[in-house]
C-alpha positions in Angstrom: 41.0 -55.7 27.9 41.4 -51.9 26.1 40.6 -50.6 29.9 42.5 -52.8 31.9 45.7 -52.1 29.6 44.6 -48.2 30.0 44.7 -48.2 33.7 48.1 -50.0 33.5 49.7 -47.5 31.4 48.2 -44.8 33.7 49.9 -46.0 37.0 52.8 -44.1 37.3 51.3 -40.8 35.6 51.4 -37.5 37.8 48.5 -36.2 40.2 47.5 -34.0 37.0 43.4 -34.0 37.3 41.4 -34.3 34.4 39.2 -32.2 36.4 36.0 -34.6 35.6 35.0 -35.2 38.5 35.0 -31.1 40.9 36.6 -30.8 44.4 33.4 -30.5 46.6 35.1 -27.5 48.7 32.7 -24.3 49.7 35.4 -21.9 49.3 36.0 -23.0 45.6 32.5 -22.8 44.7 29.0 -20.9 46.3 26.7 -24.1 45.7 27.5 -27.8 46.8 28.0 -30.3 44.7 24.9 -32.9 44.6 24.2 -36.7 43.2 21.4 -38.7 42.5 19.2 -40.3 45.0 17.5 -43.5 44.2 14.2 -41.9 43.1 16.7 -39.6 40.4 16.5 -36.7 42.5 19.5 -34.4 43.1 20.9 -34.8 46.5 23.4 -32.5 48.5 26.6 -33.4 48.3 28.6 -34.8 52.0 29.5 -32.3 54.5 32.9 -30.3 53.8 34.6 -32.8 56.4 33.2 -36.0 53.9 34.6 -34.6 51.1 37.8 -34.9 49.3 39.7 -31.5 48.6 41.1 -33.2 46.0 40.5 -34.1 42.6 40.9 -37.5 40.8 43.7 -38.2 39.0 43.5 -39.9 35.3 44.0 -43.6 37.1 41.4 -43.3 39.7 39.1 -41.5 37.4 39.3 -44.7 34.8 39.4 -46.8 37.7 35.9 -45.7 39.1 34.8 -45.9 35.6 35.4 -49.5 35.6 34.1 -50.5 38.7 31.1 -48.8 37.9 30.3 -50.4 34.8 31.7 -53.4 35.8 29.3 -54.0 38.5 26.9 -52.6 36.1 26.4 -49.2 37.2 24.6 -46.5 35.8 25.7 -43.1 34.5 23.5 -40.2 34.6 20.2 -40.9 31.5 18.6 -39.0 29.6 15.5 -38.2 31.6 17.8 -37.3 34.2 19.7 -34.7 32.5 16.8 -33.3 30.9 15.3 -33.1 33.8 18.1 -31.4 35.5 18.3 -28.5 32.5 14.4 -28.0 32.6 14.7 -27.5 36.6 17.3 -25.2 35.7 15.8 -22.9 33.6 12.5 -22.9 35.9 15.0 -21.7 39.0 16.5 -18.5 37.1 13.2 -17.4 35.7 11.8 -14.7 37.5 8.2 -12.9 37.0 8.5 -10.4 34.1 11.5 -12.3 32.6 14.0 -11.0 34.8 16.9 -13.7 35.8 18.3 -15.0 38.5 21.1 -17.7 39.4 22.2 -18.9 42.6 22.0 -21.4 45.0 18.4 -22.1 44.0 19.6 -22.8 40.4 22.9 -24.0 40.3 22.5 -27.1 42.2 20.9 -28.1 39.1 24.2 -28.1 36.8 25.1 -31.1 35.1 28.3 -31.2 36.7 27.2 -30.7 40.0 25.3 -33.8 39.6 28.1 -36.1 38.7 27.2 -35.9 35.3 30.3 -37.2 33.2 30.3 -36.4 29.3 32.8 -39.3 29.0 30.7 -41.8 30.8 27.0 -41.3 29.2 25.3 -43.0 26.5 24.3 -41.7 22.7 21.3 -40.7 24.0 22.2 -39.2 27.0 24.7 -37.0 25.7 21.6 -36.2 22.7 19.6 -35.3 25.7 23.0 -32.8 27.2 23.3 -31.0 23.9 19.4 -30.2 23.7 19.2 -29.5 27.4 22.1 -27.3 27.7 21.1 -25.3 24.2 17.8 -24.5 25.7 19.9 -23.6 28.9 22.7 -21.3 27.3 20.1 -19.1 25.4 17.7 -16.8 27.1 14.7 -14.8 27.2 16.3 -11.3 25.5 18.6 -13.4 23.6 21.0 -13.2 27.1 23.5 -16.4 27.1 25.0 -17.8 30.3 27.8 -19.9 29.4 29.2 -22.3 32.6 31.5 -25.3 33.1 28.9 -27.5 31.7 28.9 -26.3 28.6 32.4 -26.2 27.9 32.9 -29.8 29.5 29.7 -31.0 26.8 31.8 -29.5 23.7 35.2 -30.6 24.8 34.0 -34.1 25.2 31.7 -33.7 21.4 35.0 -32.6 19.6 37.4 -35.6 22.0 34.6 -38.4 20.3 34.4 -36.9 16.8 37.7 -36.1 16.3 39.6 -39.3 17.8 41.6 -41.4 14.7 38.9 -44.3 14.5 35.4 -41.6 14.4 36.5 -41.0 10.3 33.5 -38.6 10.0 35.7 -36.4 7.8 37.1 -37.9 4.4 40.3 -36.7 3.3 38.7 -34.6 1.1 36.5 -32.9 3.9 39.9 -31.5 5.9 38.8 -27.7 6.0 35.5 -29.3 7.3 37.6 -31.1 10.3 39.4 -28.2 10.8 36.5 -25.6 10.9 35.1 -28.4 13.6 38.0 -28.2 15.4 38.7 -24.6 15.1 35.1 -23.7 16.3 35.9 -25.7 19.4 38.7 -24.1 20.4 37.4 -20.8 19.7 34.3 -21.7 22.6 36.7 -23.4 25.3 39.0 -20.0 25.0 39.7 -18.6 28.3 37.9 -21.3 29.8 39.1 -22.1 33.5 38.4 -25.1 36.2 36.0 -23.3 38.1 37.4 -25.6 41.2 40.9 -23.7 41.1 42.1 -22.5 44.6 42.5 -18.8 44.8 46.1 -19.3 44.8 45.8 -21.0 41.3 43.1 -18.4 40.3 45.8 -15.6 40.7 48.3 -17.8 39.0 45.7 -17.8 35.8 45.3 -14.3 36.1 48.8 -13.8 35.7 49.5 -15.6 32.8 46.5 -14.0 31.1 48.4 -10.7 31.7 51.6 -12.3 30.3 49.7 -12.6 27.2 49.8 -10.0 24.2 46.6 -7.9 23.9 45.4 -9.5 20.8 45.0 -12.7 22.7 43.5 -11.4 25.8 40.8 -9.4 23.8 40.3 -12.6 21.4 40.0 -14.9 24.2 37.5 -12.3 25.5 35.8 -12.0 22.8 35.5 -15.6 21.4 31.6 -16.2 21.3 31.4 -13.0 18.7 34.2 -14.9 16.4 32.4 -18.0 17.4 29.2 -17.4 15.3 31.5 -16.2 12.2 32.5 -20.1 12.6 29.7 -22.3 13.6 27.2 -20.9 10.9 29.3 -22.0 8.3 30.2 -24.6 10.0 26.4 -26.1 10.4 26.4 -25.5 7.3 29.2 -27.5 6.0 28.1 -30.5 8.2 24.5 -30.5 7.0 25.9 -30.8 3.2 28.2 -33.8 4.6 25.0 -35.5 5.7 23.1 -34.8 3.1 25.2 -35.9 0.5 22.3 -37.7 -1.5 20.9 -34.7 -1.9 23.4 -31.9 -2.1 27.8 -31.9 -2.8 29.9 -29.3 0.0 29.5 -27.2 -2.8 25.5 -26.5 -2.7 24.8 -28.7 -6.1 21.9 -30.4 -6.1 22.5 -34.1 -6.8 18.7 -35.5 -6.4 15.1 -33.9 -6.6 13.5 -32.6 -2.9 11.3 -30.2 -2.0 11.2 -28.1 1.7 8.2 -26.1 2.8 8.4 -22.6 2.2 8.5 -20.0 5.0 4.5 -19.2 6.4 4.0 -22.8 7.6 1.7 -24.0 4.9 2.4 -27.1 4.0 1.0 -27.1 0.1 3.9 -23.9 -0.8 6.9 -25.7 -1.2 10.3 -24.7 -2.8 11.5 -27.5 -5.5 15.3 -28.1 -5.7 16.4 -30.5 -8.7 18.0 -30.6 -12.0 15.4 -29.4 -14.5 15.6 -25.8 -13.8 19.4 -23.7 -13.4 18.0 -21.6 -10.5 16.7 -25.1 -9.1 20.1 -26.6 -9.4 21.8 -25.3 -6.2 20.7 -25.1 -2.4 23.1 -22.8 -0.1 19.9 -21.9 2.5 21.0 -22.9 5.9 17.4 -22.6 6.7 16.4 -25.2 3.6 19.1 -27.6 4.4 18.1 -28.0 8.2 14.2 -28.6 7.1 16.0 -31.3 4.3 18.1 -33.0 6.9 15.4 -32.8 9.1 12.4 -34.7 7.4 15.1 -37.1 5.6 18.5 -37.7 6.7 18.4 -37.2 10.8 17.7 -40.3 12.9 15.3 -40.3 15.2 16.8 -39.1 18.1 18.7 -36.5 16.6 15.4 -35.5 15.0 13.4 -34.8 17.9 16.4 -33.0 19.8 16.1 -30.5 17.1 12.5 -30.7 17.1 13.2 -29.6 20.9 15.9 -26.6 19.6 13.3 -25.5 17.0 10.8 -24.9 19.3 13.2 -23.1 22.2 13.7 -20.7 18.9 10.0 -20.6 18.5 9.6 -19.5 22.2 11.5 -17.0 21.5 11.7 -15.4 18.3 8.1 -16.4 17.4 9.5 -17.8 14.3 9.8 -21.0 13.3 13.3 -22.8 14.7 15.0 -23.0 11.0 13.6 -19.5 10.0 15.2 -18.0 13.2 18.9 -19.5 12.8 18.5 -18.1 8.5 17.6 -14.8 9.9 20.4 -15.0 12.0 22.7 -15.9 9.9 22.3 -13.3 7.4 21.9 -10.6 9.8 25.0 -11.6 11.1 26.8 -12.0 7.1 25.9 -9.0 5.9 26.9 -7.1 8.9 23.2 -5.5 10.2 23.7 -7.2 13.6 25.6 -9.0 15.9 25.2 -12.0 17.7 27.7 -13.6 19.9 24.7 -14.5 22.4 23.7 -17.0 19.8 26.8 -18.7 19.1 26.5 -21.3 21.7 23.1 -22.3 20.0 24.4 -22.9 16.8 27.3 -25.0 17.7 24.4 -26.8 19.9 22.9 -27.6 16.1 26.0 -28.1 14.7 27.0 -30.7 17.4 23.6 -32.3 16.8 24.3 -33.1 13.1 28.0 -34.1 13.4 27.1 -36.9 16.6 24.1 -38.1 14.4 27.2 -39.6 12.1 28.7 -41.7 14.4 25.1 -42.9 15.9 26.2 -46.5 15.7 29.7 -46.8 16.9 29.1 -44.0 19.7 29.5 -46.8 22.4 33.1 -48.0 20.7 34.4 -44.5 19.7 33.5 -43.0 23.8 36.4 -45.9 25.2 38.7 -45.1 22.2 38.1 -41.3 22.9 38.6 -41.3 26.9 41.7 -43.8 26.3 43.0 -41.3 24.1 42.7 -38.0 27.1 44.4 -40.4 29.4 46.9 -41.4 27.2 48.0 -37.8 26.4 47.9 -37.1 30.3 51.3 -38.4 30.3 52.7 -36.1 27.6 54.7 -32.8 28.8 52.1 -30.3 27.0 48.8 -30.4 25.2 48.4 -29.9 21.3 45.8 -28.8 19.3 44.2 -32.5 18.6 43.4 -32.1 22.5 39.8 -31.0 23.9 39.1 -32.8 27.0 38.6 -31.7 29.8 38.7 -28.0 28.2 41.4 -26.9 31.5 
């Protein structure tokens, strides 16, 4: 009934495209767009003279969402999308861990797939956060940032920070705002790749229009990003493990976290008999807590699957790796915007596991919510999705 009453209120809203679902045209983009087959492979995409050069508007996009699922259709799974991501990263590695993207790579993007945030499961979109951390961090500590990414946290922030997710208390507003904040901060001077070039040089223009201090924020955001997201992991870990710890660091019940080395019998004891025991601030001793205690299962082996990208490449453990990075980065020794993305991957992790349950509810209440807001004269800041 929600969707039906959507679509209605939808019908006489302009051609404005959510830009979910790309215009398969060469000239807008070097690699064609592709589906799945029926053995889950990735497919080309039609010919140029099969394909719409336009994309969908909000009531066709809901539309196809409902004829889909009512004739019990399938959006993209989790094996898919991992796969996807793994294929991925084996395309752009070269011998001697040189990279390279192209055509031979980027027909593996989510997007290009008809992977839609909006339309997966809990799981699925578990399996899109793990698959496009490992993707967005690189041998060298490079980063490549795309579409997909920005689409994956623009569609996280839409489903956690719609008015029936309440994974924020009254109480935990800074913590809502940080969320939100951090978001905005990775979708800055993000663009529809699918733009004409007429609409490209539009962008460009208003870019220009734009005082410097917003130009060179904009093109600096993932730097600013990682001031954010590390206290913002943070600050979600303490919200989930609120048996354990308050938002403040006090320890609230006894538990113990195996020290750095790997040996299982050194162990660091927080709990209320000792004053230094008393409070936990580690970002590296929360994760290992929230971990082993608190995370559900899936949420537990996608950061299993993080920890041990960070392994791969840090030779470090995957908690030890985001500590020493945090306090490289706090103390001002180094700087990190390559790692940003990976931390708001965590971060994303730990705020989803919250709403776990009601996922399936909260995704129609969420994509309701971007079409609803299609029909308003201008975006505000409670607005994500699509991030263009």
């Amino acid at each position: 009934m929600g969707l039906k009453l959507s679509i209605e209120r939808t019908s006489n809203v302009r051609d404005r495209s959510l830009g979910l679902r790309a215009a398969k045209s060469r000239h807008l983009h070097p690699v064609r767009n592709c589906r799945f087959r029926e053995d889950d492979q990735p497919i080309a995409a039609p010919a140029a003279s099969e394909s719409s050069s336009a994309v969908s508007t909000p009531l066709q996009l809901v539309r196809r969402w409902a004829q889909k699922h009512g004739d019990n259709g399938m959006a993209a799974t989790a094996d898919q999308i991992t796969r996807l991501c793994d294929d991925w990263l084996a395309a752009v590695m070269q011998p001697g861990g040189a990279i390279a993207i192209g055509t031979n790579s980027e027909r593996f993007r989510l997007r290009a797939n008809e992977v839609n945030f909006h339309e997966i499961d809990f799981d699925a979109l578990c399996a899109s956060i793990v698959g496009l951390t490992k993707v967005v961090l690189l041998l060298g500590l490079n980063t490549v940032v795309d579409a997909d990414h920005q689409l994956l946290w623009s569609w996280c922030a839409e489903a956690l920070l719609c008015h029936r997710a309440e994974v924020f208390q009254a109480e935990q507003r800074e913590l809502r705002q940080l969320l939100a904040t951090a978001i905005h901060c990775a979708l800055a001077g993000s663009r529809n790749p699918n733009l004409r070039p007429s609409d490209w040089q539009r962008e460009n223009l208003i870019s220009q229009l734009q005082s410097i201090h917003t130009q060179e924020l904009a093109a600096n955001s993932f730097l600013s990003l990682v001031y954010l997201a590390f206290p913002l992991l943070e600050g979600l870990l303490k919200l989930r493990c609120a048996a354990f710890v308050d938002m403040s660091g006090k320890v609230l019940a006894h538990f113990d976290v195996p020290k750095r080395g790997g040996e299982p019998r050194r162990v660091k004891e927080y709990g209320l008999e000792r004053p230094r025991d008393r409070q936990c601030n580690s970002i590296r001793d929360l994760l290992v807590l929230y971990r082993a205690e608190v995370a559900g299962d899936a949420v537990a082996r996608c950061l299993d699957d993080i920890f041990a990208r960070l392994e791969q490449l840090e030779e470090k453990p995957g908690p030890d790796a985001l500590a020493d990075w945090r306090n490289s980065s706090l103390h001002g020794a180094r700087s990190f915007p390559t790692i940003a993305g990976t931390v708001m991957g965590c971060a994303l992790l730990v705020a989803i596991d919250g709403i776990a349950g009601r996922y399936d509810d909260l995704r129609q209440v969420a994509l309701e919510g971007v079409i609803r807001r299609q029909q308003m004269p201008r975006r505000f800041g409670d607005s994500f999705y699509p991030p263009w």
